[in-house]
Structures are given as C-alpha cells and as structure tokens.
N, C-alpha and C positions, 0 to 999 in steps of 0.2 A: 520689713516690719510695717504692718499699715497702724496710719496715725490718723485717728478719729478725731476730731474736735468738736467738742459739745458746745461751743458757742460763737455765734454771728452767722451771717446767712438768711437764708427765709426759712422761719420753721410753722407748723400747721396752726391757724386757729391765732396764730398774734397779731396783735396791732388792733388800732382804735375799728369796734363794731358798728356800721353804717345804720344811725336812727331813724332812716325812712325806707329799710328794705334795702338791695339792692344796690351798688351803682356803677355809674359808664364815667368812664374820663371821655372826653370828647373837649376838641380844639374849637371854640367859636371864637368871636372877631372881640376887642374887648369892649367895644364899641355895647354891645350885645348884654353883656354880661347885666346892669343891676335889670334889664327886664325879663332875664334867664329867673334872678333871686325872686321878683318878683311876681313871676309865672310858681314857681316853686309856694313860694307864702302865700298865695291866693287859693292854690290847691290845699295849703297846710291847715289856711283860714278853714275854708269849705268842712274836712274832715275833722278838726277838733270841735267845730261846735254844731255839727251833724246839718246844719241849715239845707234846706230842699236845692237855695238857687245863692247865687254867691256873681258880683261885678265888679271888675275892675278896671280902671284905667290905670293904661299903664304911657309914659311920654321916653321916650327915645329916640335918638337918631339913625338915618338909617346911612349905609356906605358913601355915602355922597356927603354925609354931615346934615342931611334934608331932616328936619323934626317929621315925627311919626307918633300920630296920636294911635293908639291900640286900645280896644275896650274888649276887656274879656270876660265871657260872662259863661259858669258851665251848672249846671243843673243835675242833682240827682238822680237817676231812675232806678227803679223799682225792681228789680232784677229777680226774678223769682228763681230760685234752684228747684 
C-alpha cells in the first residue's frame, strides 16, 4: 500500500517571496556584512527615487582589522532598447 502524505517537505511556490527579485545565499566574512547592507541600500536609495547619480561612503574593516574607507558612487545611463 503506498502512503502519500500531503504534509511537510518542500512544496512548489511556498515560503516568504524575495522583494528585490531574485536571490544568492553566498558565505562572506562577517567582518563584510553591514557594508554588503549597505551596498544593497545605496542601490535601493538610487532606484526608489529615480535620481540620475547617487554617493556613498561606506567605513569598514578589512581582514586584517585595517579601517577601509569605500566611496561608492554609481550613475544611471540611459539605455535605449
């Protein structure tokens, strides 16, 4: 006799839907991590209020413990399809 069970497991289409498209699990150092958030909110910045050019600094350390100043600065273009 097969026994089916209709619940637990992985089923299609469940679980919390990803609000920025997409995503990758990926192992960084945690050293890493608030200028990962950071990199993330500066893009978030950029596309919710449409602005052409957008700059950030960002302060972190790097595997040494060494401060590491980062300024990121990314700009729209114009992309014609």
């Amino acid at each position: 006799m097969e026994n089916k069970k209709s619940h637990g497991g992985a089923r299609e289409n469940a679980g919390r839907k990803a609000l920025l498209g997409e995503t990758k699990v990926m192992r960084v150092p945690q050293l890493f991590e608030p200028a990962i958030k950071q990199l993330i909110d500066h893009l978030k910045e950029q596309s919710k209020k449409g602005v052409p050019e957008v700059e950030t600094d960002i302060f972190l350390r790097d595997l040494l413990g060494r401060q590491v100043d980062l300024s990121i600065k990314s700009k729209l273009r114009n992309l014609k399809t």
